[in-house]
MIVEX-464751 format. One line per 10 residues: number of its first residue (from 1); their letters; for each residue x, y, z of C-alpha. Coordinates in nm, 2 decimals. Each point is the difference from the previous one (the first is absolute). Layout:
BEGIN
NUM) a) X Y Z | ...
***
This chain:
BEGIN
1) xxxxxxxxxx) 8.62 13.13 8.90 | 0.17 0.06 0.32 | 0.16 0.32 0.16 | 0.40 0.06 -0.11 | 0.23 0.23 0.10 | 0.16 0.14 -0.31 | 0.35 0.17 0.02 | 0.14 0.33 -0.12 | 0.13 -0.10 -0.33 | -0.30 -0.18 -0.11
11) xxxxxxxxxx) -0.19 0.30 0.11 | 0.18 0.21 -0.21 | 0.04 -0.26 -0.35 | -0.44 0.05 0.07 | 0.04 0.38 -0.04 | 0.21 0.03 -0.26 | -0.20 -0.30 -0.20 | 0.34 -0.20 -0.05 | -0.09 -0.30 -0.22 | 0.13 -0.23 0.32
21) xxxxxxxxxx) -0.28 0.11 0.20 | -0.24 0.03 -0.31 | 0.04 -0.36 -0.09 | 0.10 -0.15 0.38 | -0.05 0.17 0.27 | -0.33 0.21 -0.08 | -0.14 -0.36 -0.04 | 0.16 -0.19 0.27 | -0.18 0.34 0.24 | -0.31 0.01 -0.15
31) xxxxxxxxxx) -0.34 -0.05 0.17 | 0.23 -0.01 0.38 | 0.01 0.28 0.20 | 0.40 0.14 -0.06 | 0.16 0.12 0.35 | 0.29 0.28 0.03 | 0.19 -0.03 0.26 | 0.07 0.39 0.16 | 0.31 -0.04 -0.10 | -0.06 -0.04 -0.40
41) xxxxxxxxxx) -0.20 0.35 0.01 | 0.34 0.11 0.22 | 0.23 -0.13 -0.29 | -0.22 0.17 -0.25 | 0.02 0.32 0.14 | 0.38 -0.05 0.01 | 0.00 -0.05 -0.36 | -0.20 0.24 -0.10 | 0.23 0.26 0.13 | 0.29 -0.19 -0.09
51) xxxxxxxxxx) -0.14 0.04 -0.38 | -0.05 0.38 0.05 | -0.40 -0.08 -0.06 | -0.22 0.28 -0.03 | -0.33 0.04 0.17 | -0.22 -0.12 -0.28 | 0.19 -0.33 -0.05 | 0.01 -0.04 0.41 | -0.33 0.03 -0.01 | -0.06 -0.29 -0.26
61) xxxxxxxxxx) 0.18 -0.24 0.19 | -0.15 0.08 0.30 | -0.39 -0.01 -0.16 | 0.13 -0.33 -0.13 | 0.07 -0.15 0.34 | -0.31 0.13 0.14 | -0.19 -0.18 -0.27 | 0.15 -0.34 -0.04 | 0.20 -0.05 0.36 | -0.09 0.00 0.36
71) xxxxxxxxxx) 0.22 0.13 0.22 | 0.09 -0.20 0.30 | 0.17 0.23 0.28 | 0.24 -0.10 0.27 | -0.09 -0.09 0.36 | 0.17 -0.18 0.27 | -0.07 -0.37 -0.11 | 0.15 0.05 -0.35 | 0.29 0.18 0.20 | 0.09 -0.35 0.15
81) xxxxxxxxxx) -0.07 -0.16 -0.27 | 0.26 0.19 -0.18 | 0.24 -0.04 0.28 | -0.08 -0.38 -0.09 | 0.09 0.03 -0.36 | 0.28 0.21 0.05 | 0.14 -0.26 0.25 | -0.08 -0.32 -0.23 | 0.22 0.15 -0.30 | 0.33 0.11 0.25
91) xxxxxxxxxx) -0.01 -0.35 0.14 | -0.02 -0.14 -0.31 | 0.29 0.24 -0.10 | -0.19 0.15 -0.26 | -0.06 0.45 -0.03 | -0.34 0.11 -0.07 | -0.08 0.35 -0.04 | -0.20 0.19 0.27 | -0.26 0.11 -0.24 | -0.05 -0.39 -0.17
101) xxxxxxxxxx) 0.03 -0.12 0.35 | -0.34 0.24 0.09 | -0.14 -0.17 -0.26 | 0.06 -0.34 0.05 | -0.10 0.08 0.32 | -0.32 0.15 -0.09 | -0.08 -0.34 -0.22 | 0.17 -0.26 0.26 | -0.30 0.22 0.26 | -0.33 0.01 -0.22
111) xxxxxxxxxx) 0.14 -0.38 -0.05 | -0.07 0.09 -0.43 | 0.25 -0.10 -0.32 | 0.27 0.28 -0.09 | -0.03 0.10 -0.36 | 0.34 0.12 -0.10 | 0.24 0.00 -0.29 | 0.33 0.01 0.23 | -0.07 -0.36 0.16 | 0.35 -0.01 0.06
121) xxxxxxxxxx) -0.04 0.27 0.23 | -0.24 -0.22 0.20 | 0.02 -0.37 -0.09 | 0.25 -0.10 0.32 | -0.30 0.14 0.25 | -0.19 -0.26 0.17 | -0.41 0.00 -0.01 | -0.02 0.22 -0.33 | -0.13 -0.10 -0.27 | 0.09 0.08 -0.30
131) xxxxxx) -0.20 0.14 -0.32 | 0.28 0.12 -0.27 | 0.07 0.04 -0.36 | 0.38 0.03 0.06 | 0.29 -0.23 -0.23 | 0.18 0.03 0.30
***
């Protein structure tokens, strides 16, 4: 199987065992090596507070990354890639996100399928593909 990225929220339906990623996703990832984007562990850390986690729980999630995700850090190629993917959705009238737009930058840059659930959030991009779950 090849390398994916995989974004936040599938990330997260994997660490809470949600029957989506269970029967889909855990599947569709299996046997490839899963990519984070810097931003995803960013996001998480954002949630975590958000949620008024306490260490032990923080802790889970964070052992759980380590275990089944490798991290993929920002440097100045993926910066202009971004700038590329931020510049294909305005002219195409279209709002991304900063933080979806790091990581369909980090997949459009390792050139590897997005595995997401929000496709919508991504779909209008050019040179991503696609690996998703979502009715729409």
């Amino acid at each position: 199987m090849p390398d994916l990225v995989v974004d936040t929220d599938v990330l997260s339906f994997g660490f809470r065992q949600e029957p989506i990623f269970v029967d889909r996703y855990g599947p569709a990832i299996e046997g490839s090596r899963a990519i984070v984007s810097f931003m995803t562990v960013a996001e998480l850390a954002y949630g975590m507070l958000q949620r008024g986690w306490g260490e032990r729980r923080q802790a889970e999630l964070l052992r759980y990354v380590q275990t089944h995700y490798i991290r993929f850090d920002a440097n100045e190629a993926l910066c202009h890639v971004w700038g590329e993917v931020a510049w294909d959705a305005k002219r195409k009238g279209r709002v991304i996100q900063t933080a979806d737009t790091w990581i369909a930058a980090t997949a459009k840059y390792l050139q590897l399928p997005l595995v997401t659930h929000n496709a919508r959030d991504f779909e209008f991009l050019s040179g991503i593909q696609l690996i998703t779950f979502s009715p729409h």
